[in-house]
N, C-alpha and C positions, 0 to 999 in steps of 0.2 A: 504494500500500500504506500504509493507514494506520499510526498506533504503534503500535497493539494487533497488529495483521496483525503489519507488523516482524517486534514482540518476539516473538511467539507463535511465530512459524518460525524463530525459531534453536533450536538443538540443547539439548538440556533434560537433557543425562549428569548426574552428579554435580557434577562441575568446568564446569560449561556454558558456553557462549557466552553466554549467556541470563541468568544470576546475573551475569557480569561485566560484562554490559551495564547490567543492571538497578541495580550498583552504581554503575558510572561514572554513569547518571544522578542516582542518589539523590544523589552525593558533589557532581557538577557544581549538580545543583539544591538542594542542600541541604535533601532532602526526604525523611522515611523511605518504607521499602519500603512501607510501607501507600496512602500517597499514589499510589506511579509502577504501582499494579499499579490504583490507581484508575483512572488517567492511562488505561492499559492496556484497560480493561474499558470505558472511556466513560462513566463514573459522574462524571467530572470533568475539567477540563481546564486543563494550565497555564495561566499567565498568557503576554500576549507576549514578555518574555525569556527565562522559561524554554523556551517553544517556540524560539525561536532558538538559545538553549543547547543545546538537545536536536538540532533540526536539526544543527547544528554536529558535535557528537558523533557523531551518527551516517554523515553525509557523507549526507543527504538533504535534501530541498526542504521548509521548516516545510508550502506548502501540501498536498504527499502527507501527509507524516505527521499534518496535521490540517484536512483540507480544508473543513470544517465550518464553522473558525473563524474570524471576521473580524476 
């Protein structure tokens, strides 16, 4: 499952899974919401720490969440 996959299947309420996620990345990568929903869409792609960062966060494997990337 990629990141986009991921984020896109958490719960999207008002209070979401999904916003709090989406925060803890922006805040972990120091990146605004604009960027991580790039991230999201495949219009762009972390650098290698941020992908590890991101891995990290979310207790996934960098290659699922960006298998793409070498």
């Amino acid at each position: 499952m990629t990141f986009g996959d991921y984020m896109n299947s958490l719960s999207t309420e008002k209070t979401s899974e999904k916003g709090a996620q989406i925060q803890r990345v922006m805040d972990a990568c120091m990146v605004s919401e604009v960027v991580v929903y790039n991230w999201m869409a495949g219009r762009s792609t972390p650098d290698a720490l941020k992908r590890k960062t991101i891995s990290g966060l979310l207790n996934r494997p960098v290659e699922e969440l960006f298998p793409n990337v070498k």
